[in-house]
N, CA and C atoms as a LAMMPS dump frame, in Angstrom:
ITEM: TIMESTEP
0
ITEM: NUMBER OF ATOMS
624
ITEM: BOX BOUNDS ff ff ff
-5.0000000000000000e+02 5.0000000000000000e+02
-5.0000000000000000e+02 5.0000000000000000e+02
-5.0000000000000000e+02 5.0000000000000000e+02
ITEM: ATOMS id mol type element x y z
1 1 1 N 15.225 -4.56 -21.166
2 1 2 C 14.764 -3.189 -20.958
3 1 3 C 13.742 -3.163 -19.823
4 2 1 N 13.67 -2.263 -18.766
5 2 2 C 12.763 -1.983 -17.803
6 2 3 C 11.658 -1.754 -18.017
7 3 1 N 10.724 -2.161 -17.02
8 3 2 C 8.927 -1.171 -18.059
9 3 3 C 9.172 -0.033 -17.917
10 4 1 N 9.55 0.823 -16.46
11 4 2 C 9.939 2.326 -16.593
12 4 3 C 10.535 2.608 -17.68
13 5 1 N 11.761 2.522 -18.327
14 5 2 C 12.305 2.815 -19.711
15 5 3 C 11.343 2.131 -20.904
16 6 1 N 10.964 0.951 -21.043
17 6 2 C 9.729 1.312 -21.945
18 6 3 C 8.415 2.009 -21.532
19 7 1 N 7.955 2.171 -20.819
20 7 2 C 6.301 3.441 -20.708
21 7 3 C 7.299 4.717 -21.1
22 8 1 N 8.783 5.181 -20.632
23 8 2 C 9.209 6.453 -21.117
24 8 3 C 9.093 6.452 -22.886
25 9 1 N 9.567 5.416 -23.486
26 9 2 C 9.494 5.338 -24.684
27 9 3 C 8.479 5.456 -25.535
28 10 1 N 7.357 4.679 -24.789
29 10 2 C 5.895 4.59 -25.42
30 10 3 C 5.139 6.582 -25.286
31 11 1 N 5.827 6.751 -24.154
32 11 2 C 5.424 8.372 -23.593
33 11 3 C 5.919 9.423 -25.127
34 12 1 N 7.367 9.122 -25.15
35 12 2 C 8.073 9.915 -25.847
36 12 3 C 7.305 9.514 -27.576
37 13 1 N 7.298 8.594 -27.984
38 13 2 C 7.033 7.943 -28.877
39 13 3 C 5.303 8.388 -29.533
40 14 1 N 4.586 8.78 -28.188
41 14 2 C 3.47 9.291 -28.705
42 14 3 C 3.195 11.116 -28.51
43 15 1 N 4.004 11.722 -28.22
44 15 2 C 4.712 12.576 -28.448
45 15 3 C 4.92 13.097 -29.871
46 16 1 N 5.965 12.111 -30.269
47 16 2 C 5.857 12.19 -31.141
48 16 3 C 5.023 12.068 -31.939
49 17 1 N 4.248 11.342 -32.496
50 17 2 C 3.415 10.981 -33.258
51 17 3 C 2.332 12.473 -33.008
52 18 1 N 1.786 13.347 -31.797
53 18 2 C 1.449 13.658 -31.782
54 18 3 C 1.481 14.878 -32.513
55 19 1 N 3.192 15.564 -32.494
56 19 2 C 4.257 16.432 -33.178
57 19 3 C 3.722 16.391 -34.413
58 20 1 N 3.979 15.327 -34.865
59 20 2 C 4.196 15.077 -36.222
60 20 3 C 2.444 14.993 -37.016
61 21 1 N 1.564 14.583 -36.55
62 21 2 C 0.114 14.809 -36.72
63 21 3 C -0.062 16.566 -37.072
64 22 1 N 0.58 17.425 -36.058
65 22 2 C 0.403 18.785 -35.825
66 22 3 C 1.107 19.026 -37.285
67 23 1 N 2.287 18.495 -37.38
68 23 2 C 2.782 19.557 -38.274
69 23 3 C 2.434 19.125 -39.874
70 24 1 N 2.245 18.109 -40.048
71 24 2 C 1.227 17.777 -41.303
72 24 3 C 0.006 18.395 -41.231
73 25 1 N -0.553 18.712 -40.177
74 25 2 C -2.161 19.076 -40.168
75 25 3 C -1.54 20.95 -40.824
76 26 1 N -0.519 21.909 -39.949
77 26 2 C -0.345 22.472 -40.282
78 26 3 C 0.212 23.21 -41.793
79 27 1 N 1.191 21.767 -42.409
80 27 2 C 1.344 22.113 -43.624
81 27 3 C 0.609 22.313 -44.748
82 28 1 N -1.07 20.997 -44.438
83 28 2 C -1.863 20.68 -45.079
84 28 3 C -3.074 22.195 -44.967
85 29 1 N -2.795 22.431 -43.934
86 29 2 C -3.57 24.081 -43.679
87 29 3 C -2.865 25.071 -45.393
88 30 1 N -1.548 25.11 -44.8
89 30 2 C -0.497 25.755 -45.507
90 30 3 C -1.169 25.86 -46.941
91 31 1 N -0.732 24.502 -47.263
92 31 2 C -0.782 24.62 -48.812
93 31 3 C -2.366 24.258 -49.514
94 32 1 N -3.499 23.743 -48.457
95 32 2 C -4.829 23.308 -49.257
96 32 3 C -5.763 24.155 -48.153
97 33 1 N -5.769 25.438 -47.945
98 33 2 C -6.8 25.787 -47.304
99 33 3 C -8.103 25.181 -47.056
100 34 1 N -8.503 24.73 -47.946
101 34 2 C -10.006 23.72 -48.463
102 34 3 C -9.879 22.409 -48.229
103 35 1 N -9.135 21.943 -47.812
104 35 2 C -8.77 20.384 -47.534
105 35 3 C -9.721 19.831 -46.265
106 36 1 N -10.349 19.053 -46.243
107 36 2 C -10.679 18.192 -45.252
108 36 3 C -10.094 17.239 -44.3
109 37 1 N -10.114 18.052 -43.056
110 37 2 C -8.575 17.922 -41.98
111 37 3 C -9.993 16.854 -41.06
112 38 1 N -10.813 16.157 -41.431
113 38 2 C -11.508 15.466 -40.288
114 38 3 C -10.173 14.253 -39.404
115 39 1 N -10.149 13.536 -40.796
116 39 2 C -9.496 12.302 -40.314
117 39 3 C -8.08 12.995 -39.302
118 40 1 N -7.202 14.122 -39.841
119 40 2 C -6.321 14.921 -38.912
120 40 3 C -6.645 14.889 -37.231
121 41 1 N -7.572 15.549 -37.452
122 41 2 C -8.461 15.479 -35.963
123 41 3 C -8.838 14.855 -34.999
124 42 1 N -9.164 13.532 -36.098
125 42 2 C -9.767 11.955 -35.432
126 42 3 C -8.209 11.948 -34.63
127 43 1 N -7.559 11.713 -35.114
128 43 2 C -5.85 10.929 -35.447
129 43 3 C -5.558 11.729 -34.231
130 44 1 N -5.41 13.181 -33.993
131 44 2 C -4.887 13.775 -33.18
132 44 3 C -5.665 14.064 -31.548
133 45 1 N -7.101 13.631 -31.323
134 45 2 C -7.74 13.226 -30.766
135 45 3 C -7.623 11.917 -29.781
136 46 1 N -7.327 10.742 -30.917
137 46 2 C -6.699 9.496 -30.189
138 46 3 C -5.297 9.664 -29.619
139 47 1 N -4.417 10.391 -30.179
140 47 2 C -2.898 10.75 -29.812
141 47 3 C -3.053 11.133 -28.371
142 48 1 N -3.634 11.984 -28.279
143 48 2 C -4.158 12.875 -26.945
144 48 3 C -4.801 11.709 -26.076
145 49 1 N -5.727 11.469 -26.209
146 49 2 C -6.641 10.547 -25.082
147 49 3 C -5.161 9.328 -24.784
148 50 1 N -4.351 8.617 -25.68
149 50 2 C -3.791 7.599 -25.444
150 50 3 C -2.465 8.097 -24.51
151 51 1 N -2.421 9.584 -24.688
152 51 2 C -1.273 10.274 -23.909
153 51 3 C -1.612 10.491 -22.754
154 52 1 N -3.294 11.053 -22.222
155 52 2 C -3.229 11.347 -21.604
156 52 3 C -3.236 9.638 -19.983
157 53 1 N -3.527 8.553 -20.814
158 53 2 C -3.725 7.104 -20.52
159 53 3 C -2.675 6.967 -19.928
160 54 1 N -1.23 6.674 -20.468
161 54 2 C -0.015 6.625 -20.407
162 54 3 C 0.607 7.399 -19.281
163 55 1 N 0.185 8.86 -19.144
164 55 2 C 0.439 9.537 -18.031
165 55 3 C -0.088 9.155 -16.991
166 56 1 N -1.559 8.765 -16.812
167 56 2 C -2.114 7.848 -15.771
168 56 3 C -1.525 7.408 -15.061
169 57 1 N -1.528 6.386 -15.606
170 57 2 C -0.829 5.064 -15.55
171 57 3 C 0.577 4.905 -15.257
172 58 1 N 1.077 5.78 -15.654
173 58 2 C 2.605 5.908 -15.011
174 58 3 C 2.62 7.015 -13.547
175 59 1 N 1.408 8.011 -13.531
176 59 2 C 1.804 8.358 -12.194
177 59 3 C 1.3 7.01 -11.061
178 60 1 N -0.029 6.307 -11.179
179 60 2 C -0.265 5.076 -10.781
180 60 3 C 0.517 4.383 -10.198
181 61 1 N 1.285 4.108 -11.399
182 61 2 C 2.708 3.018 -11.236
183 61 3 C 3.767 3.686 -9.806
184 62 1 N 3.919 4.639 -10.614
185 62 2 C 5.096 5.613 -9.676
186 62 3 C 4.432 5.51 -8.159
187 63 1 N 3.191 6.09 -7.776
188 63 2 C 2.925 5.628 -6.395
189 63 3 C 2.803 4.509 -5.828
190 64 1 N 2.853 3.585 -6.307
191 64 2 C 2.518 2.244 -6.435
192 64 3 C 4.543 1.787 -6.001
193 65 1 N 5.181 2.224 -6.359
194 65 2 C 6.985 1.827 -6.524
195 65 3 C 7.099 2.494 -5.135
196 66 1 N 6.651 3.676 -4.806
197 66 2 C 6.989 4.573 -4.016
198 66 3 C 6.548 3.954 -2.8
199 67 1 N 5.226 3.7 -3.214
200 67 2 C 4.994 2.885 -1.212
201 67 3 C 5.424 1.527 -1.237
202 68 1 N 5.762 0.713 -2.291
203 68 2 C 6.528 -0.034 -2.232
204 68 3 C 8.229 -0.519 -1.54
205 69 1 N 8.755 0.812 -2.359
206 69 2 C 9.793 1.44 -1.918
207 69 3 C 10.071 1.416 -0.37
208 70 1 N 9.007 2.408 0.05
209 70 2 C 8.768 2.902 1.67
210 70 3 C 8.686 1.736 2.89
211 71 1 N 7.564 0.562 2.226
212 71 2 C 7.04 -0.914 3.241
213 71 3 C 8.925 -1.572 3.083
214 72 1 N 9.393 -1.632 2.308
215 72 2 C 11.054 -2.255 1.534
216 72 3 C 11.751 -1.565 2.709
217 73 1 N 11.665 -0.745 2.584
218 73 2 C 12.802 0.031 3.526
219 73 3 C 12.637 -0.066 5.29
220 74 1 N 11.367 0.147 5.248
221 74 2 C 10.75 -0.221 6.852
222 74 3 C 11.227 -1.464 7.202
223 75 1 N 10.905 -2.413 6.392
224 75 2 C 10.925 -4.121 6.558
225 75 3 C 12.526 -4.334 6.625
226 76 1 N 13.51 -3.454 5.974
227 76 2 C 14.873 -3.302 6.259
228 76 3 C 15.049 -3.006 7.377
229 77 1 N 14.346 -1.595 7.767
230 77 2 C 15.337 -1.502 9.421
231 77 3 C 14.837 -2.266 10.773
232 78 1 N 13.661 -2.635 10.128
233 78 2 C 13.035 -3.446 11.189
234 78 3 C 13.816 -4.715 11.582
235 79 1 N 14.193 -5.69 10.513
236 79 2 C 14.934 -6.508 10.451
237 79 3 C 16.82 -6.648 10.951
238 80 1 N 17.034 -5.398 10.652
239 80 2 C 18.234 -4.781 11.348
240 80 3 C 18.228 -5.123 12.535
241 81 1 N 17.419 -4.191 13.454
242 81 2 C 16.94 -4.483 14.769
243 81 3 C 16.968 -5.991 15.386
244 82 1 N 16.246 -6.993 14.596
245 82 2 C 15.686 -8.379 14.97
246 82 3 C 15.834 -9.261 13.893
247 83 1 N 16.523 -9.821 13.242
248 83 2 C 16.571 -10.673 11.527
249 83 3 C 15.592 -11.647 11.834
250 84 1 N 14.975 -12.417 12.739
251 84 2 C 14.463 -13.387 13.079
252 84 3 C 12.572 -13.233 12.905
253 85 1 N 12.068 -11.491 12.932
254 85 2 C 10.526 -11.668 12.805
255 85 3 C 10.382 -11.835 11.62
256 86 1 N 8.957 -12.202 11.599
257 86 2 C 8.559 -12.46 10.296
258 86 3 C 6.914 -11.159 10.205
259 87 1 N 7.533 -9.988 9.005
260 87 2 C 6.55 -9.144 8.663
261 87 3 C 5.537 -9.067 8.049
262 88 1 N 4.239 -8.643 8.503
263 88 2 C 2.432 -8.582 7.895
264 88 3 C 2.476 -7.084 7.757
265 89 1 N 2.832 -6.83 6.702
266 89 2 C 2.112 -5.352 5.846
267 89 3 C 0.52 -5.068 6.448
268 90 1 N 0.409 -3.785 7.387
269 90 2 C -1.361 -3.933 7.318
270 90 3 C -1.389 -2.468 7.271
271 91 1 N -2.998 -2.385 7.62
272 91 2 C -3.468 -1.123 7.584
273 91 3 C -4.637 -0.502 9.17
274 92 1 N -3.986 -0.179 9.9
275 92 2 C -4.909 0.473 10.972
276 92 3 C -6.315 0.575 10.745
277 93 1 N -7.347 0.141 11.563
278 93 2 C -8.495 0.751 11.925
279 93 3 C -8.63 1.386 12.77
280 94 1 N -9.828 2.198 12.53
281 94 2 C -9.984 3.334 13.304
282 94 3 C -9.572 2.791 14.935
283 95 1 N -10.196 1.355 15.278
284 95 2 C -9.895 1.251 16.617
285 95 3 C -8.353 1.185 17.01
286 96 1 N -7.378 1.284 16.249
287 96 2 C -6.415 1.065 16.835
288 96 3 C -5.594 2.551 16.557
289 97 1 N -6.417 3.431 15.56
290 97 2 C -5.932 4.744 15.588
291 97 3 C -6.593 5.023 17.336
292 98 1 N -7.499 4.956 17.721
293 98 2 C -7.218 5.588 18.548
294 98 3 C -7.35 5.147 19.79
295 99 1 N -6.417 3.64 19.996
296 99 2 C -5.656 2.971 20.632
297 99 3 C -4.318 3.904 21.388
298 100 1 N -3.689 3.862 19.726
299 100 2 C -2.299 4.429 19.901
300 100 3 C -2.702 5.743 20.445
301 101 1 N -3.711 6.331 19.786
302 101 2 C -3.743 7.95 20.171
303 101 3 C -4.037 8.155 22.108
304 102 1 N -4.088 7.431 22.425
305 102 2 C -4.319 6.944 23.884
306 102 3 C -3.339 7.093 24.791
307 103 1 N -2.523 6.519 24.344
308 103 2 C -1.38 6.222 24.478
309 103 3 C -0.222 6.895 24.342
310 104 1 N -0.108 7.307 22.743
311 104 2 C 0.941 8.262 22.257
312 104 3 C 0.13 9.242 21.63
313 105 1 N -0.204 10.324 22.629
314 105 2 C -1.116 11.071 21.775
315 105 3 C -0.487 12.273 20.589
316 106 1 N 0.918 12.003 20.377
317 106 2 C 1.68 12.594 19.355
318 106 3 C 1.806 12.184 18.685
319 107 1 N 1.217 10.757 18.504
320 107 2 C 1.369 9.767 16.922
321 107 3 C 0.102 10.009 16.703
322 108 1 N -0.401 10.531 15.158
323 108 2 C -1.17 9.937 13.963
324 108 3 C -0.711 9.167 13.375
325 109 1 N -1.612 7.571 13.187
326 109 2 C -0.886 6.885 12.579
327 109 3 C -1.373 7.205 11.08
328 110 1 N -0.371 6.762 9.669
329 110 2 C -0.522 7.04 8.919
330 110 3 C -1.357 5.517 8.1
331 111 1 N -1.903 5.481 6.633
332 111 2 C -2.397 4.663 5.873
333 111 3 C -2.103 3.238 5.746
334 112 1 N -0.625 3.053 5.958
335 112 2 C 0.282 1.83 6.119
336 112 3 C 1.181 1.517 7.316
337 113 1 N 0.997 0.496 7.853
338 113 2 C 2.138 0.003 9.205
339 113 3 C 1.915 -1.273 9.178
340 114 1 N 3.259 -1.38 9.489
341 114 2 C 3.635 -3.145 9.609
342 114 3 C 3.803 -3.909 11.087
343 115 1 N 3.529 -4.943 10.849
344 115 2 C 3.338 -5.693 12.337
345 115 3 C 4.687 -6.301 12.047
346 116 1 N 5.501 -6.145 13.191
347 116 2 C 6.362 -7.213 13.392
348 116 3 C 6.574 -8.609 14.479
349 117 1 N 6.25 -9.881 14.052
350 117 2 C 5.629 -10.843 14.848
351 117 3 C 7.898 -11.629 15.296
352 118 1 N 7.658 -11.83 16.174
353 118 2 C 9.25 -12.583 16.756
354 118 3 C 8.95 -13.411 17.903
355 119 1 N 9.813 -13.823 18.298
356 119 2 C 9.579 -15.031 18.934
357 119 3 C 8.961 -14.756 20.454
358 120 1 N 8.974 -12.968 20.749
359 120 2 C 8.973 -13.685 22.329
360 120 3 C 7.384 -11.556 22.005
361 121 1 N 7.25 -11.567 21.289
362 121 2 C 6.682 -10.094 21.242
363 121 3 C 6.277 -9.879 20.026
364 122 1 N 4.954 -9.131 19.912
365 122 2 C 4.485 -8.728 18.525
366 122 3 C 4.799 -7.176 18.366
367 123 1 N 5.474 -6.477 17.374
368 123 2 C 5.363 -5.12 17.716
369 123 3 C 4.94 -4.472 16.211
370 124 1 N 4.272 -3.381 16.675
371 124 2 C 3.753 -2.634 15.47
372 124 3 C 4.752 -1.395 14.682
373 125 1 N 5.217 -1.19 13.65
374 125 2 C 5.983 0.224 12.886
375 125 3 C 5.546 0.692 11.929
376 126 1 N 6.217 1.903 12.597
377 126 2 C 5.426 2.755 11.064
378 126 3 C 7.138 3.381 10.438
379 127 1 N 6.479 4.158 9.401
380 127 2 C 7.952 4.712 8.764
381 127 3 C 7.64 6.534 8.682
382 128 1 N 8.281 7.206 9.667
383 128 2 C 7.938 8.17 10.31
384 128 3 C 9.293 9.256 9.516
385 129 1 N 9.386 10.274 8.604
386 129 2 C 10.337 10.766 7.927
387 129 3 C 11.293 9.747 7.761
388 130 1 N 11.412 8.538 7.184
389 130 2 C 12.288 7.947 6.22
390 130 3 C 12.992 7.671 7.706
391 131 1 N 11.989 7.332 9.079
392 131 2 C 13.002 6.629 10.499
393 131 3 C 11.831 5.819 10.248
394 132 1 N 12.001 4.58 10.974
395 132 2 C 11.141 3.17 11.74
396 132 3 C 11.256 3.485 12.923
397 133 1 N 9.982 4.17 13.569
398 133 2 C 9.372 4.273 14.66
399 133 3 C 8.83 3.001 15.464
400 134 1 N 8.76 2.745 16.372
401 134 2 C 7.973 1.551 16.979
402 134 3 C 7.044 1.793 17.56
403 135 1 N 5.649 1.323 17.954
404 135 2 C 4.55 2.17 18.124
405 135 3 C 3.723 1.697 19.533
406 136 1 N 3.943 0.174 19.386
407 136 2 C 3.083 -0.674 20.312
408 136 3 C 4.297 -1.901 20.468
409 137 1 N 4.317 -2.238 21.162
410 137 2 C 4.303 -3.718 21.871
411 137 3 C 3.725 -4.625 22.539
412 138 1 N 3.862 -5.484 22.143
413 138 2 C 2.346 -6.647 22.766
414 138 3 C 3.099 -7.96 23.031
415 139 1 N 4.069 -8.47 24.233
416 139 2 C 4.504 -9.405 24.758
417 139 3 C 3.371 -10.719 24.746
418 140 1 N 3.971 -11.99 24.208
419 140 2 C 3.164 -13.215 23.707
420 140 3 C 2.668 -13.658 24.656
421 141 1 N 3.439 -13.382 26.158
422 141 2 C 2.602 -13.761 27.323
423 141 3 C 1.373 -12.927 28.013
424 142 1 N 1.439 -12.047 27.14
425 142 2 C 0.352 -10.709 27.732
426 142 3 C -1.039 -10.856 26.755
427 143 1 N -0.841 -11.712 25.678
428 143 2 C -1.742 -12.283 24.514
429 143 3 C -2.615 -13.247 25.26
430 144 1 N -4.014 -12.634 25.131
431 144 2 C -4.678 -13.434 25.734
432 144 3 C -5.71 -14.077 24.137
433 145 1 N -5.847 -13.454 22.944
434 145 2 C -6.689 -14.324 22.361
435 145 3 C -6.404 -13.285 21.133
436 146 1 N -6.338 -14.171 20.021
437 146 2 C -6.61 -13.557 18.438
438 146 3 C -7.265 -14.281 17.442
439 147 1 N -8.003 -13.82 17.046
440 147 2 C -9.106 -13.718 16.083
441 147 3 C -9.541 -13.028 14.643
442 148 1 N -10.535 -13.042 14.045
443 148 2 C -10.781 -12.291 13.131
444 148 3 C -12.43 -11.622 13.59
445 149 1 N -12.719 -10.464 12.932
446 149 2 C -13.358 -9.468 13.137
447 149 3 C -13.584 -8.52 11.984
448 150 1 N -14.978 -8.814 12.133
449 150 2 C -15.744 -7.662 10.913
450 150 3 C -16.091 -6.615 11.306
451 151 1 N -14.802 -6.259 10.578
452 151 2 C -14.941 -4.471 11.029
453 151 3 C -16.39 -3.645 10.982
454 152 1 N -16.616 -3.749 9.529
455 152 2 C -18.125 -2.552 9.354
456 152 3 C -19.301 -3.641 8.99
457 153 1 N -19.252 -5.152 9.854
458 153 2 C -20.395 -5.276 9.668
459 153 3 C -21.205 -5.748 8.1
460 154 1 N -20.541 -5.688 7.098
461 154 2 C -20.457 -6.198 5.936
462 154 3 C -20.59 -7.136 4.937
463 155 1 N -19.539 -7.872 6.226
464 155 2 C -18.583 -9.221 5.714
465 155 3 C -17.91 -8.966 4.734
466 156 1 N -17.48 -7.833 4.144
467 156 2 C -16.131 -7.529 3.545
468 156 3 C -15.036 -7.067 3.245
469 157 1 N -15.304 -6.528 4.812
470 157 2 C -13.665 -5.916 5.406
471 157 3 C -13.626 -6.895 6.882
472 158 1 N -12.584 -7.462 6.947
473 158 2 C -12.413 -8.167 8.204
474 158 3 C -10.542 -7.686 8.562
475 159 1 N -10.82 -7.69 9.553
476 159 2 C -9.519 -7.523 10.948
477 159 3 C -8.817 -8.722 11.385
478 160 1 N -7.691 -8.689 11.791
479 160 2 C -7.549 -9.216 12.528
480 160 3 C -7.442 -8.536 14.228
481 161 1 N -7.761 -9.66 15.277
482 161 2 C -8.09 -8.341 16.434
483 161 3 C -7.279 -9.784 17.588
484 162 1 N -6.322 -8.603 18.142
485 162 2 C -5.348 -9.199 18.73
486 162 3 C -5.867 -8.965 20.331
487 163 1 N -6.169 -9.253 21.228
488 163 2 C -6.611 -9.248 22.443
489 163 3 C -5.649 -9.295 23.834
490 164 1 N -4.959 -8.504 24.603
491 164 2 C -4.306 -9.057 24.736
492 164 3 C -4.358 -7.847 26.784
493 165 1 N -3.227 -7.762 27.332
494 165 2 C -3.515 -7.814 28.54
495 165 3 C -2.234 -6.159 28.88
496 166 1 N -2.315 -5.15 28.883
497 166 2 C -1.171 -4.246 29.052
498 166 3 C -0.24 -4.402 30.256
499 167 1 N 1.21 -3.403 30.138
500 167 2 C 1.474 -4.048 31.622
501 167 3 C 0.458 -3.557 33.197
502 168 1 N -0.17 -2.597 33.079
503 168 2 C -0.974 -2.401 34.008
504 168 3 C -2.411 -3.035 34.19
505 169 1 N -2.055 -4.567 33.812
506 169 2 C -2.874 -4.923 33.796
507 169 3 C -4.669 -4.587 33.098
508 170 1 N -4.885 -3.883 32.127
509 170 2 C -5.989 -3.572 31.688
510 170 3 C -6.107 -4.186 30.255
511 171 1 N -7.376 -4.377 30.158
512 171 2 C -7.371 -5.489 28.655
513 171 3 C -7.51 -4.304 27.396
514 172 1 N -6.983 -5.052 25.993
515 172 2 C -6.955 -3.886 25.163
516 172 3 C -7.467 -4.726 24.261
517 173 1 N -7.506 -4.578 23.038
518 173 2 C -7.268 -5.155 21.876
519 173 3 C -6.875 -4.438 20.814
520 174 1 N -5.515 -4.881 19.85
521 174 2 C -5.149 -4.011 18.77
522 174 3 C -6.027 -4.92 17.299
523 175 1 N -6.71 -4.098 16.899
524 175 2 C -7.076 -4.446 15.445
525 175 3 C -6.664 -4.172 14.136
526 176 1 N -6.238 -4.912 12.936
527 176 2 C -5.552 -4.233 12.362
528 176 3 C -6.106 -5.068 10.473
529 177 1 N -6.079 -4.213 9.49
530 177 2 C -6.373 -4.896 8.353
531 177 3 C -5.356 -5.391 7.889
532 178 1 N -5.302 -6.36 7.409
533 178 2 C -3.748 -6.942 6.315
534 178 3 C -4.216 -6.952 4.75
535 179 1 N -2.725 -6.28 4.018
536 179 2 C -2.879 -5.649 3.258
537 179 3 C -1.953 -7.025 2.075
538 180 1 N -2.17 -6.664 0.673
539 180 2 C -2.325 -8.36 0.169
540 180 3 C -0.62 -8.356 -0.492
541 181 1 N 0.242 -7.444 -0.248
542 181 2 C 1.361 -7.234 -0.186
543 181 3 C 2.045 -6.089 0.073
544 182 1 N 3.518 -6.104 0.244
545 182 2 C 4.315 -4.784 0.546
546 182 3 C 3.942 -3.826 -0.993
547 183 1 N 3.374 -2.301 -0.327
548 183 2 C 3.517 -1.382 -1.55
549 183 3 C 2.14 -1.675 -2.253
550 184 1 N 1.115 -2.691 -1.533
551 184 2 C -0.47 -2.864 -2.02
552 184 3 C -1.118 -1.7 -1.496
553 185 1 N -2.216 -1.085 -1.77
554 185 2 C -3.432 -0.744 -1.095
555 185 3 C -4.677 -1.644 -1.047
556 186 1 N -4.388 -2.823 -1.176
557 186 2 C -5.385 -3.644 -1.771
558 186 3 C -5.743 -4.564 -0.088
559 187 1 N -6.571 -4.728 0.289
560 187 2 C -7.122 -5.414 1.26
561 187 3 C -7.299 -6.922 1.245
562 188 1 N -6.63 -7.672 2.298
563 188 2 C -7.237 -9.164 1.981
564 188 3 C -8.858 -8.964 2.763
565 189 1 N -9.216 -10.17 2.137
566 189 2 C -10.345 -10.237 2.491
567 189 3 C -10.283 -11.82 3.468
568 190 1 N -11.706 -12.538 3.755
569 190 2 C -11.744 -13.437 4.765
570 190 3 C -11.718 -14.893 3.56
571 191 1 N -10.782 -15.63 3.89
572 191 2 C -10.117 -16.68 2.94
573 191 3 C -9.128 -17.032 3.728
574 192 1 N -8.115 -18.11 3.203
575 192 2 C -7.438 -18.833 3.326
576 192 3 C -5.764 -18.441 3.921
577 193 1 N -5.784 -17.402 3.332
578 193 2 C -4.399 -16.203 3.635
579 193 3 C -4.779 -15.751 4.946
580 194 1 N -5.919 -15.371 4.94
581 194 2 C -6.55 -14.405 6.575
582 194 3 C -6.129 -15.672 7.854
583 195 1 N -6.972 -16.276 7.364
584 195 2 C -6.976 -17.327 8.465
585 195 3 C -6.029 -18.533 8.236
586 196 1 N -5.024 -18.593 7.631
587 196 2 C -3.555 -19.173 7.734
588 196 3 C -3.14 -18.495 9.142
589 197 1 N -3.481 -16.906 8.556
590 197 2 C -2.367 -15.831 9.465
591 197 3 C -2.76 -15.9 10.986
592 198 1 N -4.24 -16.075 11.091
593 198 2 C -4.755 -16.135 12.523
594 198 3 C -4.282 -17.317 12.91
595 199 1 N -4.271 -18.187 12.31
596 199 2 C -3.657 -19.782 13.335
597 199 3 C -2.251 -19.37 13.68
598 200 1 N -1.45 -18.927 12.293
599 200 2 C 0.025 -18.787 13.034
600 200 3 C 0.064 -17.558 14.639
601 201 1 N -0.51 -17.002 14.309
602 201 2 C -0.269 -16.087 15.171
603 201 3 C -0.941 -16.634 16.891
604 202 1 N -2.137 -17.337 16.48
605 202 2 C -2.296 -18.319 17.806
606 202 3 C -1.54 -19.169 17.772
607 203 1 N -0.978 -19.747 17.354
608 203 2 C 0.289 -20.911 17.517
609 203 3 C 1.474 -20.122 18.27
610 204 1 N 1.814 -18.984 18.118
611 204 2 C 2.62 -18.831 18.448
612 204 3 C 2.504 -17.477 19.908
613 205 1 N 1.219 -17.587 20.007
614 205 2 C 0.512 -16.979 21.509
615 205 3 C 0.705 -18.2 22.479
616 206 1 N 0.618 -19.553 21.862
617 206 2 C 0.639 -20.663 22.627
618 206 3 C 1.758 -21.489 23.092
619 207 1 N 2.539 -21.265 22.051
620 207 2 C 4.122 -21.812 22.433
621 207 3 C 4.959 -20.506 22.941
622 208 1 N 4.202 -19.424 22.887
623 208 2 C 5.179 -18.615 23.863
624 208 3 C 5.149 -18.619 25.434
């Protein structure tokens, strides 16, 4: 059985229970006017709070599938295009919002975009009405240096910040957060994953 089909069950299931609390509380109205309906109350109180938990938690979930869904599908057509890159789920900083906005001043970029790294070019996508847009390109020979970078100063949001050379010759740098999987909102932080990713990505500024 799926968790979606069980949380529906657990949903429906307290539902019920909730139903059925009501209509004992009501019969017990019915026939003992004078009756002491506390514990009723307690009972139908927890029904409620644990319903309203469940609903949470499943809209949670549901956005959680949905941008999942969305990074799945991007990472599909991207791959269409090129089978050979290998994709970093991230998240824009401001400096590279308004990088692109520079540039393409008809793109806002949105919350999530993926880097696509290949053998001869790094390029950035987003998923623009259910199309894979391409946003940036950054040729491995135009890569002059990548690194990591603290964004706000913190030490607990860090970047990676790609440095690199346009074709008109002017220096840029794209910065970008990486995100700790497809369909996360969750941020890596500076560890072992971060800086795996910065060596590969200089390794492969260097053999290009």
């Amino acid at each position: 059985m799926s968790s979606a089909r069980r949380l529906m069950l657990l949903r429906w299931g307290i539902v019920a229970v909730w139903a059925a609390l009501l209509t004992a509380r009501i019969i017990v109205v019915a026939t003992s006017p004078g009756a002491d309906l506390t514990y009723f109350g307690i009972a139908e109180v927890v029904a409620i709070t644990l319903g309203v938990v469940v609903i949470a938690v499943a809209v949670v979930r549901a956005q959680a599938i949905r941008r999942r869904r969305e990074d799945e599908a991007l990472a599909l057509a991207i791959r269409r295009i090129d089978p050979t890159v290998w994709l970093v789920p991230a998240a824009p900083t401001p400096e590279l919002r308004t990088s692109i906005e520079s540039v393409r001043p008809e793109v806002s970029l949105g919350h999530r975009v993926t880097w696509a790294f290949g053998a001869t070019e790094a390029s950035l996508w987003e998923l623009e009405d259910r199309r894979a847009t391409r946003l940036l390109v950054i040729r491995w020979s135009r890569m002059v240096h990548v690194g990591l970078e603290d964004v706000h100063g913190d030490g607990r949001s860090w970047a990676i910040a790609m440095h690199y050379v346009r074709p008109d010759d002017t220096t840029a740098v794209a910065t970008f957060l990486v995100r700790a999987a497809p369909g996360s909102r969750r941020m890596l932080g500076r560890g072992p994953r971060l800086e795996r990713l910065v060596a590969d990505l200089a390794r492969e500024r260097i053999v290009a």
